[in-house]
Biotite code that builds the C-alpha atoms (Angstrom):
import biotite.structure as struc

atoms = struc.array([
    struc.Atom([0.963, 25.269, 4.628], chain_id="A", res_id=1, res_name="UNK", atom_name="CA", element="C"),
    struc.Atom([2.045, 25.844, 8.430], chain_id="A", res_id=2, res_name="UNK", atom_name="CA", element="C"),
    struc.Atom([3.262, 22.437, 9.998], chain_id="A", res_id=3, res_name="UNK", atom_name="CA", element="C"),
    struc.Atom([1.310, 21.647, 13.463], chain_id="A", res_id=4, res_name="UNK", atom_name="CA", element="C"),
    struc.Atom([3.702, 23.234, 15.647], chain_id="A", res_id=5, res_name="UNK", atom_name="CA", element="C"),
    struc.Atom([4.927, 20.697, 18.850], chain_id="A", res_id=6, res_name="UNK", atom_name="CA", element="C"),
    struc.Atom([4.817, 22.494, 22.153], chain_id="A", res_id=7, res_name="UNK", atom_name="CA", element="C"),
    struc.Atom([7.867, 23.598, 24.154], chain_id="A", res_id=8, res_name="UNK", atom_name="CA", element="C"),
    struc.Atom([8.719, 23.406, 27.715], chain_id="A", res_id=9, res_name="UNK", atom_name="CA", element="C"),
    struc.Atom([6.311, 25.757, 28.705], chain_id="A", res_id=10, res_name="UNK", atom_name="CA", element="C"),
    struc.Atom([3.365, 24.550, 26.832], chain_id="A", res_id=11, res_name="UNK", atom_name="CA", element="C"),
    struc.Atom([3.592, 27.050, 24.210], chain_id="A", res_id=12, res_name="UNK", atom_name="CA", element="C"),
    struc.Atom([4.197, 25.908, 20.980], chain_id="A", res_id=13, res_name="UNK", atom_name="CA", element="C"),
    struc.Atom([7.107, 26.603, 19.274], chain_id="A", res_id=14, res_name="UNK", atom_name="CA", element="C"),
    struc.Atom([8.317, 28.684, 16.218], chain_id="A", res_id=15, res_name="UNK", atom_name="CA", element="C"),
    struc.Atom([8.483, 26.238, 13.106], chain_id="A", res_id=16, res_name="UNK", atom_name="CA", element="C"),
    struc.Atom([11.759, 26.059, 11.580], chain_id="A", res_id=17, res_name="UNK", atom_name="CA", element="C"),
    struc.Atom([11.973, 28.498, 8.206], chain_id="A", res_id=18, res_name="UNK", atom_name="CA", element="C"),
    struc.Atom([13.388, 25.879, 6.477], chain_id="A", res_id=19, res_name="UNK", atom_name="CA", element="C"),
    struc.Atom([11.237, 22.689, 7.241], chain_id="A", res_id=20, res_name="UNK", atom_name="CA", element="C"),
    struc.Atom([8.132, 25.472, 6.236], chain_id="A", res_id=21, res_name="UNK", atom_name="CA", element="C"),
    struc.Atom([10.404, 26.103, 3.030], chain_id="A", res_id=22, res_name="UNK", atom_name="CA", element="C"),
    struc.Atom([11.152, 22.369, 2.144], chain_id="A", res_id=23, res_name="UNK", atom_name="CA", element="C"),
    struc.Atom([7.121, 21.333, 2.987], chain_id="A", res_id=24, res_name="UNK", atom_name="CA", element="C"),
    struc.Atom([6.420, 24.757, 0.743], chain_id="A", res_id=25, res_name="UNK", atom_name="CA", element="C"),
    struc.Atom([8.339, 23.352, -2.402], chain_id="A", res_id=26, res_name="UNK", atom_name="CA", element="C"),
    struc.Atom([6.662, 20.241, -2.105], chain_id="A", res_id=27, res_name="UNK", atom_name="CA", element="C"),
    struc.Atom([3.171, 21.705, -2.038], chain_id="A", res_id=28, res_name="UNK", atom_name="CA", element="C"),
    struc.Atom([3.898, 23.809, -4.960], chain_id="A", res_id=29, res_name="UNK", atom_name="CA", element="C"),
    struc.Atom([5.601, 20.892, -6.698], chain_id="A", res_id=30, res_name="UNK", atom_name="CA", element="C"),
    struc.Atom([3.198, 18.195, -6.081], chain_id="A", res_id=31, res_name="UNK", atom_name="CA", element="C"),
    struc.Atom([0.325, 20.485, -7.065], chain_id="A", res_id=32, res_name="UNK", atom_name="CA", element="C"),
    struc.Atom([1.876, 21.591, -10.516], chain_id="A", res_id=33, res_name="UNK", atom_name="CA", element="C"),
    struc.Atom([2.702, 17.974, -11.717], chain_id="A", res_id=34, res_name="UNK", atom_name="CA", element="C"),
    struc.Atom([-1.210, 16.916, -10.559], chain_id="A", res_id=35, res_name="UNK", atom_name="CA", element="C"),
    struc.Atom([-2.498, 19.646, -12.454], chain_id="A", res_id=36, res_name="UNK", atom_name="CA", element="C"),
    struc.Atom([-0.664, 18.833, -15.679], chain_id="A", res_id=37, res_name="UNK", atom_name="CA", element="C"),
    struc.Atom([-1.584, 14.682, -15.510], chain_id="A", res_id=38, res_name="UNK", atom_name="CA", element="C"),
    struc.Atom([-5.097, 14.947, -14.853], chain_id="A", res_id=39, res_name="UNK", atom_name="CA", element="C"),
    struc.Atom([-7.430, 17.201, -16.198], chain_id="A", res_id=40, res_name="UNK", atom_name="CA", element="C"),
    struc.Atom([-9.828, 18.390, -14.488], chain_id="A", res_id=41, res_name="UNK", atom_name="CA", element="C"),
    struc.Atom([-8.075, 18.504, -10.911], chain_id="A", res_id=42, res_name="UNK", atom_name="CA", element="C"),
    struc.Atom([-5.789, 21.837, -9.976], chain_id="A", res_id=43, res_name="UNK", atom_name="CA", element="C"),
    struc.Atom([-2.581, 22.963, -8.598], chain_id="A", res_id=44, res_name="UNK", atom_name="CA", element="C"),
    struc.Atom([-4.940, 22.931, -5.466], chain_id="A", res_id=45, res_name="UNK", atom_name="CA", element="C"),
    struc.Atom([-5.676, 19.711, -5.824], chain_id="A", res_id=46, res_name="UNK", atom_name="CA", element="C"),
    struc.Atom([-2.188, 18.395, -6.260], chain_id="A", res_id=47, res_name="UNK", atom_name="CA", element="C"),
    struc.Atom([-1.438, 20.390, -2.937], chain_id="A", res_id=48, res_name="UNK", atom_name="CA", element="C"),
    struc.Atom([-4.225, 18.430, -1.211], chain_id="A", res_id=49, res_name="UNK", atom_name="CA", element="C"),
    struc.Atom([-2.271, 15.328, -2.133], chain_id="A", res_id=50, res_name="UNK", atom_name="CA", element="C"),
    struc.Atom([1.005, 16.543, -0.820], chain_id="A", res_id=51, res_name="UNK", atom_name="CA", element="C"),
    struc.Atom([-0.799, 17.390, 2.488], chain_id="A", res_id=52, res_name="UNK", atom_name="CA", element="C"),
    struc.Atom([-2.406, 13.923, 3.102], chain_id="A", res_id=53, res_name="UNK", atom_name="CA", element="C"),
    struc.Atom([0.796, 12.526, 1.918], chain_id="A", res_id=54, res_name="UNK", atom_name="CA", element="C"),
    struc.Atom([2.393, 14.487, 4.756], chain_id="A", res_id=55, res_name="UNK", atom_name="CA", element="C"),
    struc.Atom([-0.026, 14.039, 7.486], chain_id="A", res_id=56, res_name="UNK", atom_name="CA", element="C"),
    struc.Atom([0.190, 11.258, 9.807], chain_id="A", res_id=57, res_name="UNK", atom_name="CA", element="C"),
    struc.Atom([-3.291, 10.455, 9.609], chain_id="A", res_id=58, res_name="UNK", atom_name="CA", element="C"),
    struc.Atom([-6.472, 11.602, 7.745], chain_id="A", res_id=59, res_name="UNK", atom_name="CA", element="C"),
    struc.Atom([-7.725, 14.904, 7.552], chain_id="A", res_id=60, res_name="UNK", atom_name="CA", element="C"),
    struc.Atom([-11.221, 16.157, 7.410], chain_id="A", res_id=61, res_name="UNK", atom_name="CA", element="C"),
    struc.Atom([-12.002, 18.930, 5.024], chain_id="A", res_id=62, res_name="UNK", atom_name="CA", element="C"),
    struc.Atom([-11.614, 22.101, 7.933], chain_id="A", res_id=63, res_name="UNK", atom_name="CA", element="C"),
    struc.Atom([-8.415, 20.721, 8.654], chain_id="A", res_id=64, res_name="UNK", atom_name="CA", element="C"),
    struc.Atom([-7.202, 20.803, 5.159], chain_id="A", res_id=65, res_name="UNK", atom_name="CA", element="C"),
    struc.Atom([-8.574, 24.169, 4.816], chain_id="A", res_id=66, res_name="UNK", atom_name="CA", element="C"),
    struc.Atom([-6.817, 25.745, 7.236], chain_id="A", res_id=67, res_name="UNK", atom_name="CA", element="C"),
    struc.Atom([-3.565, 24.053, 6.566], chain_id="A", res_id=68, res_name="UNK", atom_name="CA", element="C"),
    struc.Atom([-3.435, 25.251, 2.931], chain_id="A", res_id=69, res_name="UNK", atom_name="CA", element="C"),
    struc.Atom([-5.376, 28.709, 3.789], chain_id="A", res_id=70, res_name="UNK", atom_name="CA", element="C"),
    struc.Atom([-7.766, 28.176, 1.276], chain_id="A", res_id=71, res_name="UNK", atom_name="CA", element="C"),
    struc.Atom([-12.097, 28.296, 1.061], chain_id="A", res_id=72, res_name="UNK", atom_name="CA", element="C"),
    struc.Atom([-13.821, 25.332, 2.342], chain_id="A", res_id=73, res_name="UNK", atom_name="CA", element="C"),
    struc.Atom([-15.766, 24.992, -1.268], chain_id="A", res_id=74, res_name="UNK", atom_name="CA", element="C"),
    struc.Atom([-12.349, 25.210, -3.614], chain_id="A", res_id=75, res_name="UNK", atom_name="CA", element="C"),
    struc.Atom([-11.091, 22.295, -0.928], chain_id="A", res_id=76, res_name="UNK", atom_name="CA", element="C"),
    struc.Atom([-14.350, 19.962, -1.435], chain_id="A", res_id=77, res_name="UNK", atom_name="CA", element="C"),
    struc.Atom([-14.631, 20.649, -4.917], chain_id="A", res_id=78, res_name="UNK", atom_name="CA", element="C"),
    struc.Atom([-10.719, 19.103, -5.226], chain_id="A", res_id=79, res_name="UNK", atom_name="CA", element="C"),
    struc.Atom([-11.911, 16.471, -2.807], chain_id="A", res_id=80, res_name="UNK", atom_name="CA", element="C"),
    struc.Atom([-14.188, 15.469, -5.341], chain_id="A", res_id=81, res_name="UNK", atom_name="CA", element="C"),
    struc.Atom([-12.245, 15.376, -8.315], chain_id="A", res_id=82, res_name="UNK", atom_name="CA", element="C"),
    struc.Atom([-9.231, 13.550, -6.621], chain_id="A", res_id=83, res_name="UNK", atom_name="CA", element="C"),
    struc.Atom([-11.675, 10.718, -5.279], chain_id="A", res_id=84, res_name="UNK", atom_name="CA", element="C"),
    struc.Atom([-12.908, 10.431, -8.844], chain_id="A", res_id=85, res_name="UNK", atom_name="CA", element="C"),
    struc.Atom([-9.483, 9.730, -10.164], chain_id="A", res_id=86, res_name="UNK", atom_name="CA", element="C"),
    struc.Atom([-8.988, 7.331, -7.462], chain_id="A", res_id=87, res_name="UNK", atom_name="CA", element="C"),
    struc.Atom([-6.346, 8.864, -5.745], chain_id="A", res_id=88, res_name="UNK", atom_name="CA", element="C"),
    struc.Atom([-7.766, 9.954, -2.310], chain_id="A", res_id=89, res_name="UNK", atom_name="CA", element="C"),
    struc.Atom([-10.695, 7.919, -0.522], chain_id="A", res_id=90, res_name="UNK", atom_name="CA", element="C"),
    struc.Atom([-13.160, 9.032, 1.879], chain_id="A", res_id=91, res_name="UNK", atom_name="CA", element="C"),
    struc.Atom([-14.020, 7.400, 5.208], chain_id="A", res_id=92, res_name="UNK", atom_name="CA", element="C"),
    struc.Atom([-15.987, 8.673, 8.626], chain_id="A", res_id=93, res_name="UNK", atom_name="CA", element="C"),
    struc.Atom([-14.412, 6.981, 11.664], chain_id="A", res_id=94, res_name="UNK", atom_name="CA", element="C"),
    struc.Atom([-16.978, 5.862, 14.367], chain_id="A", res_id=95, res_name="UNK", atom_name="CA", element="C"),
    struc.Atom([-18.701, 8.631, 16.440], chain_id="A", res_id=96, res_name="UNK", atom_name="CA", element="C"),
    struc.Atom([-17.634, 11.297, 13.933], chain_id="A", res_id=97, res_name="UNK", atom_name="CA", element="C"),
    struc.Atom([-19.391, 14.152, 12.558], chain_id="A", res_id=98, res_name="UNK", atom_name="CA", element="C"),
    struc.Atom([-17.491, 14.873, 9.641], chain_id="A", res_id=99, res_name="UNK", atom_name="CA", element="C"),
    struc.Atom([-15.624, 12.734, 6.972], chain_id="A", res_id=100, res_name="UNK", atom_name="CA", element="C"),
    struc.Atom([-11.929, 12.437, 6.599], chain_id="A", res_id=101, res_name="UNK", atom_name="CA", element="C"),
    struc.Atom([-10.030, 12.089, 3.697], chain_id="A", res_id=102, res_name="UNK", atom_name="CA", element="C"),
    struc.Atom([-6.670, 9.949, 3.441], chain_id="A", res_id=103, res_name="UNK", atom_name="CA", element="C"),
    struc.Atom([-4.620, 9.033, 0.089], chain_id="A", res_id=104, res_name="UNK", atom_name="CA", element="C"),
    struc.Atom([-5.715, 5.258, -1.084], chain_id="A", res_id=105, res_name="UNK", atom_name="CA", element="C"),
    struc.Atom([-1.952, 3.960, -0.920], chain_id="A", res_id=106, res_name="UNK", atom_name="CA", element="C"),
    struc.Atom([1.498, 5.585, -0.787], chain_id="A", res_id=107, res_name="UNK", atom_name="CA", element="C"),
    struc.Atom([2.483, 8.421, -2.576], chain_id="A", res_id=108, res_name="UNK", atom_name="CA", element="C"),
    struc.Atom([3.943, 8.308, -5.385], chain_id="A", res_id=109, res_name="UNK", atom_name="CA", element="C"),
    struc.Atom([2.488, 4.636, -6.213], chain_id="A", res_id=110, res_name="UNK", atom_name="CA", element="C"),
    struc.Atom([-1.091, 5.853, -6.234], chain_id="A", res_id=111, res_name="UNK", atom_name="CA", element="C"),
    struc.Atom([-0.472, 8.888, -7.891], chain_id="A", res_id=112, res_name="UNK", atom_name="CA", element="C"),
    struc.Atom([1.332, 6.462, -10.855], chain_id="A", res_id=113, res_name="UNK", atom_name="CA", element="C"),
    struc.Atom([-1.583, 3.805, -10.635], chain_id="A", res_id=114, res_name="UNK", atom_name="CA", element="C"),
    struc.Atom([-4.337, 6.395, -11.599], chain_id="A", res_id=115, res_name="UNK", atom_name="CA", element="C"),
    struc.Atom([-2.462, 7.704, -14.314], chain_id="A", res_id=116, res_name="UNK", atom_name="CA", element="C"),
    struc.Atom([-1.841, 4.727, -15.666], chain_id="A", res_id=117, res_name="UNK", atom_name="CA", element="C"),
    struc.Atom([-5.609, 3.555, -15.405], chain_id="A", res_id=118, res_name="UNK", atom_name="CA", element="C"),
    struc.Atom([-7.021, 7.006, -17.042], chain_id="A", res_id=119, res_name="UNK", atom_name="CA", element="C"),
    struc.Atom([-4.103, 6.131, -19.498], chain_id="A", res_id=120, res_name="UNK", atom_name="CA", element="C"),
    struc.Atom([-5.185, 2.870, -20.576], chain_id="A", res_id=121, res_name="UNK", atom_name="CA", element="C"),
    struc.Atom([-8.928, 4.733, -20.539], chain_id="A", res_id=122, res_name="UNK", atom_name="CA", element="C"),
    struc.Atom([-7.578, 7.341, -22.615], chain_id="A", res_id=123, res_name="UNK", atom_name="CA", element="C"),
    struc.Atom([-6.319, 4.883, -25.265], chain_id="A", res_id=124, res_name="UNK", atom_name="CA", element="C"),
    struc.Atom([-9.615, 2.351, -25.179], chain_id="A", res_id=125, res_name="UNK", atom_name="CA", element="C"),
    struc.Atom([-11.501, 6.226, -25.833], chain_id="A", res_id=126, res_name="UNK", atom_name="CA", element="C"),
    struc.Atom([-9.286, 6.333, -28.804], chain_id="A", res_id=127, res_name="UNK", atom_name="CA", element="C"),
    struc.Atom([-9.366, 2.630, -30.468], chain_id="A", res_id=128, res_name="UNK", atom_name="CA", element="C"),
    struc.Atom([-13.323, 3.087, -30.169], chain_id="A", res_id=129, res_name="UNK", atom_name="CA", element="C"),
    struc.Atom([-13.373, 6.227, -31.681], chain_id="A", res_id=130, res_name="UNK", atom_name="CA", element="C"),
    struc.Atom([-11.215, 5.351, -34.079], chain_id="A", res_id=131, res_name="UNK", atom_name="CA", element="C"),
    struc.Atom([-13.043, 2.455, -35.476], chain_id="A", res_id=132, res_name="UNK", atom_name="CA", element="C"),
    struc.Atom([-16.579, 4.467, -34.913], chain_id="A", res_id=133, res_name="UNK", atom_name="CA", element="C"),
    struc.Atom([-14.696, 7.188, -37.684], chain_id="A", res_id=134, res_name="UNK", atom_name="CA", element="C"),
    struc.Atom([-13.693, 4.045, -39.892], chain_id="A", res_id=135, res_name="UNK", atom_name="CA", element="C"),
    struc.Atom([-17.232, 2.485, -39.955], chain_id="A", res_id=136, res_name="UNK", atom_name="CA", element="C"),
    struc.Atom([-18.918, 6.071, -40.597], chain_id="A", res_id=137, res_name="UNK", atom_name="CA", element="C"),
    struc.Atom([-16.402, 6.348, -43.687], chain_id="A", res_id=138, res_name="UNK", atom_name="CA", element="C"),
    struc.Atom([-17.230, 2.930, -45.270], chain_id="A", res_id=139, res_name="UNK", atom_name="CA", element="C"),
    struc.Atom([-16.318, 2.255, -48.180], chain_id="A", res_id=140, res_name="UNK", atom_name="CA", element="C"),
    struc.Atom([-16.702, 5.439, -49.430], chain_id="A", res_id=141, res_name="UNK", atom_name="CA", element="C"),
    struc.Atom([-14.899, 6.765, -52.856], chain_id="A", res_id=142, res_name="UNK", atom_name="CA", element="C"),
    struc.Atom([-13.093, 9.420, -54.015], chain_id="A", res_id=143, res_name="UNK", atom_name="CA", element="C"),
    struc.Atom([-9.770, 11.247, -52.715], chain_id="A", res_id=144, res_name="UNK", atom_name="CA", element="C"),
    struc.Atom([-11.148, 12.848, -49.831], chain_id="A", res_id=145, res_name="UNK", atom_name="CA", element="C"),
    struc.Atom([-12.221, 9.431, -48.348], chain_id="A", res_id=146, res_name="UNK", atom_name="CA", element="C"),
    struc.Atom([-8.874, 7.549, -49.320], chain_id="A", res_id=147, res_name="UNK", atom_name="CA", element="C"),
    struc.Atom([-6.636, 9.971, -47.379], chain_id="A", res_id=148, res_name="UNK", atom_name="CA", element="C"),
    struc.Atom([-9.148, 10.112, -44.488], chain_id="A", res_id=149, res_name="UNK", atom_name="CA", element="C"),
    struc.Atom([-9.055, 6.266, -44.158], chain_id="A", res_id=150, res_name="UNK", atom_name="CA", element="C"),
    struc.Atom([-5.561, 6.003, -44.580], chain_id="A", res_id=151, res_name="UNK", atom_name="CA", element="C"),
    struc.Atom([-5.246, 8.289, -41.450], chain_id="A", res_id=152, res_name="UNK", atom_name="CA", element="C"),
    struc.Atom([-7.286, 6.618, -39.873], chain_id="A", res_id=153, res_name="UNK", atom_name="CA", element="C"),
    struc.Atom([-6.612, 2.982, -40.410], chain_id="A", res_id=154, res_name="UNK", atom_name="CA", element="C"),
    struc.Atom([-3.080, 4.610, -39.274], chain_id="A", res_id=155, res_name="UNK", atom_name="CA", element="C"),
    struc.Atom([-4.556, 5.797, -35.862], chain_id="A", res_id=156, res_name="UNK", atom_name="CA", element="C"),
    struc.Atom([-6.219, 2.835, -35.214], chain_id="A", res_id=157, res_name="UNK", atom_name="CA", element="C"),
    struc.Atom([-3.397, 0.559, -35.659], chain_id="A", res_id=158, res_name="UNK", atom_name="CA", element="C"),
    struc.Atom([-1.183, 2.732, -33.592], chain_id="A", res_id=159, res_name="UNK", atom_name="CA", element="C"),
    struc.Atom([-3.647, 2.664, -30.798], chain_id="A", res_id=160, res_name="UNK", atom_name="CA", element="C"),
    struc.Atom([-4.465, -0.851, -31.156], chain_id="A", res_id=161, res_name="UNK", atom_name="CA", element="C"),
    struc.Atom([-0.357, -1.335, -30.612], chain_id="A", res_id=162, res_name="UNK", atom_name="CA", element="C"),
    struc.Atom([-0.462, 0.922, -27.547], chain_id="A", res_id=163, res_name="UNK", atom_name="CA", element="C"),
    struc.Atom([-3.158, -1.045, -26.261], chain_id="A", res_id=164, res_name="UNK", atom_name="CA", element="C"),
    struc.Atom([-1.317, -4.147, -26.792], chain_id="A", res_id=165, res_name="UNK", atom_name="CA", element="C"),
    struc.Atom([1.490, -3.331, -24.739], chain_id="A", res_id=166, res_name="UNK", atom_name="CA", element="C"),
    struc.Atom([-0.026, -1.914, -22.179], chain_id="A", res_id=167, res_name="UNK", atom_name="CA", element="C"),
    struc.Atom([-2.167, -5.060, -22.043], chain_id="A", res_id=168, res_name="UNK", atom_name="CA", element="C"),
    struc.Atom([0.919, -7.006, -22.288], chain_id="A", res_id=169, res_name="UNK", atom_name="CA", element="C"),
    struc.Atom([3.682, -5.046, -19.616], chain_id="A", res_id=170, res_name="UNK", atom_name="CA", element="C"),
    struc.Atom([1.401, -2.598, -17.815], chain_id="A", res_id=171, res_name="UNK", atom_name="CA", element="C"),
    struc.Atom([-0.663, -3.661, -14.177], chain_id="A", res_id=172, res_name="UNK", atom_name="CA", element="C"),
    struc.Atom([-4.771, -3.558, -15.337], chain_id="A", res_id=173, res_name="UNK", atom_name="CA", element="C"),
    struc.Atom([-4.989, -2.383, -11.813], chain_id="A", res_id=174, res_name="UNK", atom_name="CA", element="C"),
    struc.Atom([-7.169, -0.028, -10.224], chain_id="A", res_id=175, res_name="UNK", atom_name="CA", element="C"),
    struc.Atom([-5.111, 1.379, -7.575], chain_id="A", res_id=176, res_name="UNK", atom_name="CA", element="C"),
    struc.Atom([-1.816, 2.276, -6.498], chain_id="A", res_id=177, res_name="UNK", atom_name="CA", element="C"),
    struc.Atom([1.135, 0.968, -8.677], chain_id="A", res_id=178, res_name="UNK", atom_name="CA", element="C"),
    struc.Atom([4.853, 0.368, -6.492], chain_id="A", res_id=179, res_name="UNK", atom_name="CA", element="C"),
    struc.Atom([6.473, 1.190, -9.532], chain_id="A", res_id=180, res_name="UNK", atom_name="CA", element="C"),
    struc.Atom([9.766, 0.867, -7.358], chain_id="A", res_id=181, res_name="UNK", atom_name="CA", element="C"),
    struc.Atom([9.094, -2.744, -6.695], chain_id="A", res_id=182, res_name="UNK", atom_name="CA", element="C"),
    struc.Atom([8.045, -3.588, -10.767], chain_id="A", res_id=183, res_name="UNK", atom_name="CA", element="C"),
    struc.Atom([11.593, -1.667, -11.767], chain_id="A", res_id=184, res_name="UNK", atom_name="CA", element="C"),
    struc.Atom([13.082, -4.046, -9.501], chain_id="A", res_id=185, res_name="UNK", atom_name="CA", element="C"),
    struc.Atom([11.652, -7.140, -11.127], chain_id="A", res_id=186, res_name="UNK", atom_name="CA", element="C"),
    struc.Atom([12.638, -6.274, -14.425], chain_id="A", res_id=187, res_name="UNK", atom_name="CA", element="C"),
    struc.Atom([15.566, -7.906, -15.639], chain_id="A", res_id=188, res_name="UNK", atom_name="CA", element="C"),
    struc.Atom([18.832, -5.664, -16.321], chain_id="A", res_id=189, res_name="UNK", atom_name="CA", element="C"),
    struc.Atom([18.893, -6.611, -19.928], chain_id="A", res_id=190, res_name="UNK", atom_name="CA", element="C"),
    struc.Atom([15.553, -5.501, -20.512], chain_id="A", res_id=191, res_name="UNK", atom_name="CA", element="C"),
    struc.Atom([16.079, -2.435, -18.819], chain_id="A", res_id=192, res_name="UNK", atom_name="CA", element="C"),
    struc.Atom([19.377, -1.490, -21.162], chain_id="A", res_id=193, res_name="UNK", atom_name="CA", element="C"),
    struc.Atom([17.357, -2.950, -24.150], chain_id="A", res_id=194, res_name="UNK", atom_name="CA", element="C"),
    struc.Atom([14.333, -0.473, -23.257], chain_id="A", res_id=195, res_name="UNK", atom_name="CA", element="C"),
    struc.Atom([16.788, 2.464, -22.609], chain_id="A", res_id=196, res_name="UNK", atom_name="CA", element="C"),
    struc.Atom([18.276, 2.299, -26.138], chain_id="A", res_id=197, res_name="UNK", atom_name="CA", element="C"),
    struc.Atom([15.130, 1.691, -27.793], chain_id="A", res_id=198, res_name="UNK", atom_name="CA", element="C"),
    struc.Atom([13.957, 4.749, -26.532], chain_id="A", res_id=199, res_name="UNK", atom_name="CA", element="C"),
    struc.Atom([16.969, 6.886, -27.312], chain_id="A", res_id=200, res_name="UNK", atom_name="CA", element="C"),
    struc.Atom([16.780, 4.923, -30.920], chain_id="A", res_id=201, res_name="UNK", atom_name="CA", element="C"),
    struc.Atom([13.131, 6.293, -31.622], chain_id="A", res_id=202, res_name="UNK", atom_name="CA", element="C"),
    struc.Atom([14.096, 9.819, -30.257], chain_id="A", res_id=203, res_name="UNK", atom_name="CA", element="C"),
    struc.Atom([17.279, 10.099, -32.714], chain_id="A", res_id=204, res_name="UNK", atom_name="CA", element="C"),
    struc.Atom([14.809, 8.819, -35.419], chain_id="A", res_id=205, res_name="UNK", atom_name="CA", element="C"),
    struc.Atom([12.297, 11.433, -34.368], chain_id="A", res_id=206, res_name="UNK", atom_name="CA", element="C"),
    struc.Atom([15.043, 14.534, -34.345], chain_id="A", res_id=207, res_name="UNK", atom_name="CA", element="C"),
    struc.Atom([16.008, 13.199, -37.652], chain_id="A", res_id=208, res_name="UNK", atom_name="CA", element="C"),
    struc.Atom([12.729, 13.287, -39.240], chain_id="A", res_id=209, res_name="UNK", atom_name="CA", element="C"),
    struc.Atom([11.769, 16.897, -38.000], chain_id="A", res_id=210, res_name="UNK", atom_name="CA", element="C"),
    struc.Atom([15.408, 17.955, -38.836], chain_id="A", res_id=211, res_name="UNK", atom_name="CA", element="C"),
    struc.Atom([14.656, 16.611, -42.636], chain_id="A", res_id=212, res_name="UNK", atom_name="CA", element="C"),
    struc.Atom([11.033, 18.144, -42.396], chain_id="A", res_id=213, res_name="UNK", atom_name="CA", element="C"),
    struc.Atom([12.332, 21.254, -41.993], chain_id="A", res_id=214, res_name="UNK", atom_name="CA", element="C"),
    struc.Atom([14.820, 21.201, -44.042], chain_id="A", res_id=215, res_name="UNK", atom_name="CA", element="C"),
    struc.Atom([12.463, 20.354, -47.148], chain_id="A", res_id=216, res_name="UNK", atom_name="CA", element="C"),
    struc.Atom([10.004, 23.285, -45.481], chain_id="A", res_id=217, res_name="UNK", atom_name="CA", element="C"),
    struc.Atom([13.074, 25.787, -46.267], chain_id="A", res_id=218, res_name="UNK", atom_name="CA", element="C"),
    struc.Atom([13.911, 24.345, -49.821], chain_id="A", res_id=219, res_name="UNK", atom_name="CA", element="C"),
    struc.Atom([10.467, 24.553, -50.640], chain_id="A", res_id=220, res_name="UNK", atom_name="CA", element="C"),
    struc.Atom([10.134, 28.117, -49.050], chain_id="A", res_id=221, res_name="UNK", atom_name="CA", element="C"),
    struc.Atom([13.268, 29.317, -51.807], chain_id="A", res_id=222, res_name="UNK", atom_name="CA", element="C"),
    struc.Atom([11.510, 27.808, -54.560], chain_id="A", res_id=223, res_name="UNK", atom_name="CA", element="C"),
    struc.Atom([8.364, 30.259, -54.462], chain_id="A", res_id=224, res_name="UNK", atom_name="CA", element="C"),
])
């Protein structure tokens, strides 16, 4: 994307500094590929759609974003669409317009965190439904088969129904941007130290498991 070039003394506009096009480059490029990878659907396109309204100082219509990424006019509105659907862009048409303009629906990166944490907390609803759905369509029925499916299942559901708890518990039910800065802020040191070790607790446990995993894979391997 080309930066709107100011005009020098003579009118003409200038030649844009190689490494302001460089540093606005990276952040395309890196905006787009972490978009892509949180939400399904949306593309590296997409994500550089976001970086470009989160750059502009003020909204941009769908030519102007266009032109400013060099790409089609359909690839840009079908983006359009799928970032409005997330609820991470919204659309408006100032008075006396012809054409609507797009504009991010808080700062960047709280609104990017907001909708992934509300397709999260979607995501894990999705699950605790389905889960139970699977559980009611096994019953009570017998054999083998059935008792390891259930116990799977009654495993996934009660893992999901903790997930949901928490995030019911510590995470905003909100349906737009999240200052993720500010919550950080309000969280009280000891928590924060008492988080960070629980976390580095359960990864240790993890890497010990798999470590012991495999390790039983390659006894069992010499056995045959």
């Amino acid at each position: 994307m080309t930066p709107r070039r100011p005009a020098d003394l003579d009118g003409e506009p200038s030649a844009p500094d190689e490494r302001v096009v460089a540093a606005r480059q990276a952040l395309l490029e890196g905006v787009g590929a972490e978009i892509a990878a949180s939400f399904p659907g949306i593309t590296r396109l997409g994500g550089q759609v976001v970086a470009a309204l989160y750059l502009a100082d003020s909204p941009r219509s769908m030519d102007e974003l266009s032109m400013e990424l060099g790409r089609s006019k359909s690839n840009i509105f079908a983006n359009l669409r799928g970032l409005e659907a997330a609820g991470i862009i919204e659309r408006r048409r100032e008075s006396g317009a012809r054409h609507d303009s797009y504009t991010l629906r808080g700062k960047y990166p709280d609104v990017i965190i907001g909708a992934y944490l509300a397709r999260l907390r979607r995501v894990v609803q999705d699950k605790r439904a389905l889960s139970r759905r699977a559980l009611g369509l096994l019953g009570d029925a017998q054999g083998d088969e059935a008792s390891a499916l259930r116990k799977r299942l009654d495993d996934l559901s009660r893992k999901y129904d903790l997930f949901a708890e928490l995030m019911d518990r510590y995470v905003p039910n909100t349906d737009g941007p999240v200052d993720l800065e500010r919550l950080i802020a309000l969280v009280p040191e000891p928590v924060l130290r008492a988080l960070t070790t629980a976390v580095k607790a359960a990864f240790s446990v993890a890497d010990t498991l798999g470590a012991a995993r495999d390790e039983a894979a390659r006894r069992n391997h010499r056995k045959r």
